[in-house]
C-alpha positions as semicolon CSV with decimal commas, in nm:
position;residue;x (nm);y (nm);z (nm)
1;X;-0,888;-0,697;1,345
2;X;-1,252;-0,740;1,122
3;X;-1,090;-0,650;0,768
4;X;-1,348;-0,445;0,619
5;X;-1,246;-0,437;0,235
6;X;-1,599;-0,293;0,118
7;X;-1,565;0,043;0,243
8;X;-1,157;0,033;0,225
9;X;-1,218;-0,052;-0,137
10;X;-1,526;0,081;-0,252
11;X;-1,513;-0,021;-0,627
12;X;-1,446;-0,362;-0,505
13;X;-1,199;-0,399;-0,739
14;X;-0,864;-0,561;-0,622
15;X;-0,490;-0,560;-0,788
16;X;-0,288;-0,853;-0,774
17;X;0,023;-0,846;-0,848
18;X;0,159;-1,220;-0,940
19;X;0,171;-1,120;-1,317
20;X;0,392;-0,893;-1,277
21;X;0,652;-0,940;-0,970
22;X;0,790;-1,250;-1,165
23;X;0,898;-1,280;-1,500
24;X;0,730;-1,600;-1,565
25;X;0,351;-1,688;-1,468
26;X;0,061;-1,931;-1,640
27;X;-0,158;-1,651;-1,763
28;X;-0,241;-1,670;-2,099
29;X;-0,105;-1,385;-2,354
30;X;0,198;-1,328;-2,109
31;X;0,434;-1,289;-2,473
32;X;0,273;-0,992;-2,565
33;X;0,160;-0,836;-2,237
34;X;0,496;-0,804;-2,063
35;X;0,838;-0,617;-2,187
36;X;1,059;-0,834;-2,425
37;X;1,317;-0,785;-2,197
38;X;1,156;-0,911;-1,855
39;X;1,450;-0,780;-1,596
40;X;1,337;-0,691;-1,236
41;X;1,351;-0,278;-1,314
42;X;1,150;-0,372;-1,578
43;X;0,900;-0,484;-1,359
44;X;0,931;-0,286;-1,114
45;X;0,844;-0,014;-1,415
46;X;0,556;-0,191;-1,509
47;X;0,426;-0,270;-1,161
48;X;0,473;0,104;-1,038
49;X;0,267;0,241;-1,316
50;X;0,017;-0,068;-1,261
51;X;-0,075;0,060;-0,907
52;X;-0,023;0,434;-0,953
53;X;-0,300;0,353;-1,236
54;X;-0,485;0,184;-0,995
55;X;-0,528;0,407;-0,717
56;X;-0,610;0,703;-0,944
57;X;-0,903;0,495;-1,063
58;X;-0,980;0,405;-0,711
59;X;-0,845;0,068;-0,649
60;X;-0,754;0,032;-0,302
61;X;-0,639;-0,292;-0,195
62;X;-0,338;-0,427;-0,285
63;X;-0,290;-0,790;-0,296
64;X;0,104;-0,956;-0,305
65;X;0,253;-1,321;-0,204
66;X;0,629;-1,484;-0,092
67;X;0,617;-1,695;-0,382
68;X;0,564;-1,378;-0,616
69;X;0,910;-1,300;-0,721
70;X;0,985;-0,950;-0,626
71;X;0,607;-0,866;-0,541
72;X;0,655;-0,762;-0,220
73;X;0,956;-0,556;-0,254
74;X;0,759;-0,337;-0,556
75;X;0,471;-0,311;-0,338
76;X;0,668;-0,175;-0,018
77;X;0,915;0,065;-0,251
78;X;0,576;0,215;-0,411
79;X;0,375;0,245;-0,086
80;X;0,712;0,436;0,056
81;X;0,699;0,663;-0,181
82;X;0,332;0,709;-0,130
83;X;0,360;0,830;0,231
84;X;-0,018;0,995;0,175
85;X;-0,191;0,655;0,075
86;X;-0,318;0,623;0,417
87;X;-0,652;0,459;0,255
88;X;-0,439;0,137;0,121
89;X;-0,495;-0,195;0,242
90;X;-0,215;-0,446;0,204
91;X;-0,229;-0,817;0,164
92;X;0,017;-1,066;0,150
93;X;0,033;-1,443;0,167
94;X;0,308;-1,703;0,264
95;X;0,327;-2,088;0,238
96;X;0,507;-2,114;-0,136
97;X;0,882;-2,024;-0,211
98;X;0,967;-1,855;-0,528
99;X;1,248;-2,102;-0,698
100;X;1,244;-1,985;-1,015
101;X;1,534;-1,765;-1,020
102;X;1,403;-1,490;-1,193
103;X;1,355;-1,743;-1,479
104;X;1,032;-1,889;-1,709
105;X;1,241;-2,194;-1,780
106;X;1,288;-2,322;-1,437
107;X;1,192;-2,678;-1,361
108;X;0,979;-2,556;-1,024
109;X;0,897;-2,187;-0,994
110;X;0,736;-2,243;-0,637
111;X;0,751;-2,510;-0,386
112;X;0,454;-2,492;-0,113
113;X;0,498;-2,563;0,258
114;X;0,287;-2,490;0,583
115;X;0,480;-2,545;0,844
116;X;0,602;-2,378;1,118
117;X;0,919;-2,312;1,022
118;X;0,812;-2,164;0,664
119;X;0,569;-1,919;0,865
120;X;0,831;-1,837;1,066
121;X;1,111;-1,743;0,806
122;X;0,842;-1,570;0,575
123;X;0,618;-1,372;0,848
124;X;0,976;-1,206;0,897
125;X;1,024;-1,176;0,565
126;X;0,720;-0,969;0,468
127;X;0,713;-0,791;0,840
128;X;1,098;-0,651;0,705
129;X;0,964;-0,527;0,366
130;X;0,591;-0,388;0,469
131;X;0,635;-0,349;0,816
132;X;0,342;-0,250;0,962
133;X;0,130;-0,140;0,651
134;X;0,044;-0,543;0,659
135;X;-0,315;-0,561;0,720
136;X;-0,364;-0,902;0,554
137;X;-0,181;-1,222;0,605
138;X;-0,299;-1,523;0,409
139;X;-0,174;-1,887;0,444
140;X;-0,153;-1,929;0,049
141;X;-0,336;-2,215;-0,161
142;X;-0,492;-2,424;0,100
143;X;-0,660;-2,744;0,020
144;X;-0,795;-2,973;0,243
145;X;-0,521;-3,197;0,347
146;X;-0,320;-2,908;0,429
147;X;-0,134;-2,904;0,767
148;X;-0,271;-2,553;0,774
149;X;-0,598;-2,641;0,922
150;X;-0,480;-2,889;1,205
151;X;-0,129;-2,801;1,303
152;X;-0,231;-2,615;1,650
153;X;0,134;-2,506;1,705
154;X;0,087;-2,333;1,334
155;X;-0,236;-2,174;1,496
156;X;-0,120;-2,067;1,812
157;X;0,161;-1,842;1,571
158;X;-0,079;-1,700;1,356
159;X;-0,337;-1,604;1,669
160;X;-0,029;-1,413;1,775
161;X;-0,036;-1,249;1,452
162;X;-0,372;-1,159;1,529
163;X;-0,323;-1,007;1,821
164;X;-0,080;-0,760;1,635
165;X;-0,336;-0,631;1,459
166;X;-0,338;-0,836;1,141
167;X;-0,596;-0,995;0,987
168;X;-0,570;-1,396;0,936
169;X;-0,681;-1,526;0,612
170;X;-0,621;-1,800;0,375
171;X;-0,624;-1,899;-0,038
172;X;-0,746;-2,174;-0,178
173;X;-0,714;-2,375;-0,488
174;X;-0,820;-2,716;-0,628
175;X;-1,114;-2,863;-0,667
176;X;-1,249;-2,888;-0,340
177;X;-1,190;-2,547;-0,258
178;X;-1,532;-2,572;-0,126
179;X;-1,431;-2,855;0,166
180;X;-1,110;-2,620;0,265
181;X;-1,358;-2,321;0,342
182;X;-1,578;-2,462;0,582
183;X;-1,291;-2,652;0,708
184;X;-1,147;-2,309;0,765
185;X;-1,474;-2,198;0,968
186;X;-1,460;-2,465;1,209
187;X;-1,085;-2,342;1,292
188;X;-1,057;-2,174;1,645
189;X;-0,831;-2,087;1,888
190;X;-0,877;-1,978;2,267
191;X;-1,298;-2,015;2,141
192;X;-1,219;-1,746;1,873
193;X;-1,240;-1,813;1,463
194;X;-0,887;-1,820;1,358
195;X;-0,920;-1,754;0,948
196;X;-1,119;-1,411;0,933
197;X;-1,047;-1,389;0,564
198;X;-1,071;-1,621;0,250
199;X;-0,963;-1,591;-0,056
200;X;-1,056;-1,805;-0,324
201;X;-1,091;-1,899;-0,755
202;X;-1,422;-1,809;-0,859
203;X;-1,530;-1,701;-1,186
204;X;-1,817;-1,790;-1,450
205;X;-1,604;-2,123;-1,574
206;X;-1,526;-2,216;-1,163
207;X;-1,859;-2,152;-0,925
208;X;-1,832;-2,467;-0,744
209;X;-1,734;-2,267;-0,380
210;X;-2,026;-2,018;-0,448
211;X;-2,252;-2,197;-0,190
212;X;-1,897;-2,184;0,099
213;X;-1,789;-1,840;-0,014
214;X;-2,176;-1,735;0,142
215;X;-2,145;-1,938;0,432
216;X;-1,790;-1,755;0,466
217;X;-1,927;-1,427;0,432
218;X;-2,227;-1,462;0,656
219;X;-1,986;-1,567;0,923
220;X;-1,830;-1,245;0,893
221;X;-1,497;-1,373;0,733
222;X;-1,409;-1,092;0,422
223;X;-1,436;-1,283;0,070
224;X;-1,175;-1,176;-0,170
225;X;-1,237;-1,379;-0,537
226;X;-0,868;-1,443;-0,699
227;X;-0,850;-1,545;-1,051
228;X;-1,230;-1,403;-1,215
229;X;-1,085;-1,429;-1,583
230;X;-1,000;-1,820;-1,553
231;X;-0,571;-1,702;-1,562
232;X;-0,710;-1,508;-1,906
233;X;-0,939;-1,788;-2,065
234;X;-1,226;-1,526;-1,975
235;X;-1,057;-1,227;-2,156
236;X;-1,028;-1,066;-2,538
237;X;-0,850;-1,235;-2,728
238;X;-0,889;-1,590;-2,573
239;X;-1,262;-1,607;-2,548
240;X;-1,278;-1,758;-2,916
241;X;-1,441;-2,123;-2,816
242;X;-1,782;-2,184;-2,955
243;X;-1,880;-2,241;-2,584
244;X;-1,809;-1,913;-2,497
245;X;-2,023;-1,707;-2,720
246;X;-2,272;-1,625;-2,443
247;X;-1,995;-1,394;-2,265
248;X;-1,970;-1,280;-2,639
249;X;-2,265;-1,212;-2,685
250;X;-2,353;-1,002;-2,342
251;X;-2,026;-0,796;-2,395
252;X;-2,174;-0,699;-2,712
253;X;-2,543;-0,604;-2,545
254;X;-2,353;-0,405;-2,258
255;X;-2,162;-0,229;-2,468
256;X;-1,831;-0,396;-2,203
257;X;-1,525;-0,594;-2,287
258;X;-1,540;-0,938;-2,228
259;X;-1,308;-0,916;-1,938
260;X;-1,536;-0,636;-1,777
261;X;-1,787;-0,840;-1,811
262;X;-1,689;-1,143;-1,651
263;X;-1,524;-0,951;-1,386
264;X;-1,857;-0,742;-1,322
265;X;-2,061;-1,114;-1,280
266;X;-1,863;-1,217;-1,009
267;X;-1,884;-0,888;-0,852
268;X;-2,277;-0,912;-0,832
269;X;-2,220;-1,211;-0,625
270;X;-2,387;-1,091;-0,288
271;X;-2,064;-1,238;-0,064
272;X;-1,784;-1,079;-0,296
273;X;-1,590;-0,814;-0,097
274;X;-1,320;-0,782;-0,338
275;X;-1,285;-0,944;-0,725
276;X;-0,864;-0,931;-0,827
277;X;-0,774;-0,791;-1,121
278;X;-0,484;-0,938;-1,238
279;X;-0,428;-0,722;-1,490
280;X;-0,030;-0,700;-1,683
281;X;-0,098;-0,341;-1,872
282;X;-0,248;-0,089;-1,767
283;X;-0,463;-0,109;-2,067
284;X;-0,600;-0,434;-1,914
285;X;-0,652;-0,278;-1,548
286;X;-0,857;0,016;-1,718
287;X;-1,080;-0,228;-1,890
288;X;-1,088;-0,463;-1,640
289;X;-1,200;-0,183;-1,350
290;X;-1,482;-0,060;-1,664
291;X;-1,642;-0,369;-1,471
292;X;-1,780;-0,151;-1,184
293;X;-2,011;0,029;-1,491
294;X;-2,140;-0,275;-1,652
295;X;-2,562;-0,364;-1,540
296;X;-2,677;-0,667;-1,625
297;X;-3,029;-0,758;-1,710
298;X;-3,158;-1,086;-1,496
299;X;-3,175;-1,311;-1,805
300;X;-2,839;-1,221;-1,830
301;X;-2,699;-1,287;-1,544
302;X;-2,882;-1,666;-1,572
303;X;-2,702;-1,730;-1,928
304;X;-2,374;-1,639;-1,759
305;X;-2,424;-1,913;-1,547
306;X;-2,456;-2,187;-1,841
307;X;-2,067;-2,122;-1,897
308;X;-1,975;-2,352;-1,613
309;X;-1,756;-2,624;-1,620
310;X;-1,708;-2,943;-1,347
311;X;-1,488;-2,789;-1,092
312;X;-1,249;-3,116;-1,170
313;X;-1,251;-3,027;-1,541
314;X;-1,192;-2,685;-1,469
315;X;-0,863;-2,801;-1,233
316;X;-0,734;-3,057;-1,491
317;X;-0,693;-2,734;-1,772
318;X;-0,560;-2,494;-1,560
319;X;-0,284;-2,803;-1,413
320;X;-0,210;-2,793;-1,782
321;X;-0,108;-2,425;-1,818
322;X;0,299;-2,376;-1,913
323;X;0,475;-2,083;-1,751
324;X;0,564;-1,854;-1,959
């Protein structure tokens, strides 16, 4: 299956939904962004009105993981009851198990594996929740000593998933999420490119896998960007660093929120199919999806750039995130 998120999702504007299928996550502002009482109805409140938000605004893929908390299960209870969303496009990811325990205190909140026998149990796992409204199934945070881009037995499973009519994709993370791409390209079975779909941390702090993410997309792989507003270092009220005050600044010229703005700079990016919004309120989705509106002038677009960090640097502060 070619997964053709462009014309599926037209704004090219994702939702992602690990903020809010899990009462703890390392986004910043979390505190104020989620209810004071975090149960799983509450959630599954706040995640309903998230998407039904969404797709009146136009948002039309939908992007969930194993390893986020009840994700799944509010994304296959809302697309039931939206028997006429025939537009949708569903992704999911396994390779990380949600240990948590519906807790922000836990000691581990997800522990990754790629093997075999983790496919196995979670490819069942989502096919029992979202059936066959799965049109996306990513091996989640790849990096490149993961057994997910030599196991052959691990292959072999997901061609099969292929030939069902699913698209094969992969995340990435790390700094050398560059390296894990084009590993990706070179992966084939039977002759055929195995991972038809990457998705990866880019934003205008993290651009180190711009040059892959092209090479990705010009080898007909879809490119969905995960992570634009740096886990909310790129959004009101957190861009406060003197460093920052050229994102500041071109808000302020576009008349855009600083989120919108960011969100709109990786979206001018030639290769992006999809940018996630990761948005908690529905306050945030609306001015996060204001992003489609935003033009930039050139000039602007080069100062944007400036904001960059070393991809390493960039890894070390994010490592350094708490849970909450």
């Amino acid at each position: 299956m070619s997964l053709t998120l462009r014309a599926a999702s037209p704004l090219r504007i994702g939702l992602g939904l690990a903020a809010v299928g899990r009462p703890g996550y390392i986004t910043l502002g979390r505190d104020t962004d989620l209810p004071a009482v975090r149960s799983a109805e509450a959630l599954r409140q706040r995640a309903f009105a998230l998407m039904d938000a969404a797709y009146a605004q136009g948002v039309r893929y939908f992007d969930a993981a194993r390893s986020y908390g009840l994700a799944e299960t509010y994304l296959a209870q809302w697309l039931q009851a939206r028997p006429d969303g025939t537009d949708i496009v569903v992704g999911s990811k396994w390779g990380y198990t949600y240990t948590a325990d519906w807790s922000t205190q836990a000691d581990v909140h997800e522990v990754k594996d790629h093997s075999t026998a983790a496919y196995d149990r979670q490819v069942a796992e989502t096919r029992a929740l979202l059936g066959d409204r799965l049109n996306l199934y990513q091996t989640h945070s790849v990096t490149p000593d993961s057994p997910a881009l030599s196991d052959t037995a691990l292959h072999e499973r997901l061609a099969r998933l292929a030939e069902e009519g699913v698209t094969v994709g992969l995340s990435t993370s790390g700094p050398n999420q560059a390296d894990t791409i084009r590993a990706a390209l070179s992966v084939t079975v039977s002759g055929r490119p195995l991972f038809r779909s990457v998705q990866t941390t880019y934003n205008l702090l993290e651009r180190s896998a711009g040059e892959a993410l092209a090479e990705a997309h010009d080898a007909g792989c879809a490119v969905i960007v995960k992570e634009a507003l740096a886990n909310g270092r790129l959004a009101d009220p957190h861009v406060v660093a003197p460093e920052m005050s050229a994102l500041r600044e071109i808000a302020q010229q576009t008349g855009a929120s600083c989120d919108a703005v960011a969100l709109a700079a990786v979206a001018a990016e030639p290769w992006a199919d999809v940018v996630l919004s990761g948005a908690a309120t529905v306050d945030q989705l609306t001015s996060n999806l204001a992003a489609a509106r935003v033009k930039f002038q050139p000039t602007q677009l080069q100062r944007l750039t400036e904001l960059a960090e070393p991809a390493g640097a960039y890894w070390t502060h994010r490592s350094q995130l708490a849970w909450a």
